[in-house]
matplotlib code that plots the C-alpha trace (Angstrom):
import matplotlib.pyplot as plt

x = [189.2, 185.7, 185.5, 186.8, 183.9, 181.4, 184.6, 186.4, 182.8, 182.0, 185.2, 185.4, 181.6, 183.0, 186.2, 183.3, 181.2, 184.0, 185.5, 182.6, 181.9, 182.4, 185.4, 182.7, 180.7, 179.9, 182.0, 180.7, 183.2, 185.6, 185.3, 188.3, 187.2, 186.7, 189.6, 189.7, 188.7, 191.6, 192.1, 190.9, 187.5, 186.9, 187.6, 185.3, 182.4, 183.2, 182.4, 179.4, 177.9, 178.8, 177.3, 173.7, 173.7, 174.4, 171.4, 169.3, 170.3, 169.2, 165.7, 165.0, 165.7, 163.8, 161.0, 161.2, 163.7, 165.6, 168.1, 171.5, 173.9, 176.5, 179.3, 178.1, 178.3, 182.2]
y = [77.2, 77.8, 75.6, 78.9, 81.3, 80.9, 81.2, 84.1, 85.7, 85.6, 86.3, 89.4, 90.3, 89.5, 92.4, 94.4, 94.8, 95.0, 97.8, 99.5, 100.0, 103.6, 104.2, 105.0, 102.2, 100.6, 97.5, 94.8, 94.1, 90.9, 88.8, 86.5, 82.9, 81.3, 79.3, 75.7, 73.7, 72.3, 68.6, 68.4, 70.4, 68.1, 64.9, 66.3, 67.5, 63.4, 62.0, 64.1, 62.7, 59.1, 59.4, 60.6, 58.4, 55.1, 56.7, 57.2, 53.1, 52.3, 54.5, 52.4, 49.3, 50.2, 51.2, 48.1, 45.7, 44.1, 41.1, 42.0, 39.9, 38.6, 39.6, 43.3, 43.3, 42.3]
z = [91.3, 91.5, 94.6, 97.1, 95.1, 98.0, 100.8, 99.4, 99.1, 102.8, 104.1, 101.4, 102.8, 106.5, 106.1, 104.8, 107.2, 109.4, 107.5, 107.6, 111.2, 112.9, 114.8, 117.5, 117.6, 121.1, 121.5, 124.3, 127.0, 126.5, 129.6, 130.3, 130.6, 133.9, 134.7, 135.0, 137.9, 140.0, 140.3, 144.0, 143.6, 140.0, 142.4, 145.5, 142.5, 140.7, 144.6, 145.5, 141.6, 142.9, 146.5, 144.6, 142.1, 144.8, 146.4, 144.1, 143.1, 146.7, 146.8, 143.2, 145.0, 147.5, 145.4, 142.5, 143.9, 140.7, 140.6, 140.2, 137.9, 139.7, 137.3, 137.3, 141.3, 140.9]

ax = plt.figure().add_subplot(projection="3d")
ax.plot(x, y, z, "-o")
ax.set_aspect("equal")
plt.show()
């Protein structure tokens, strides 16, 4: 059992600390999380990312033309 030494010793250390704080002690403010994005505003966010990236493709070509491979263009 000398495996858990090191785990029982931090979470012993952990309570202590905890233990040990005053009942006074300022506490930071628990913010709830943000909630998740809905399904249209994650597919309108998705469309925007495509549209920049196909531009960004085109000002490249523009810039340093490249030959596509026809099996990636299908």
């Amino acid at each position: 059992m000398t495996y858990f030494i090191a785990g029982n010793t931090a979470v012993e250390n952990a309570r202590a600390i905890a233990q040990s704080a005053l009942p006074n002690a300022p506490q930071e403010p628990y913010y709830e999380p943000a909630p998740r994005r809905t399904y249209a505003v994650r597919a309108r966010l998705s469309t925007m990312l495509r549209a920049a990236a196909a531009h960004e493709l085109k000002l490249a070509d523009r810039i340093a033309p490249q030959s596509r491979c026809e099996a990636a263009s299908s």
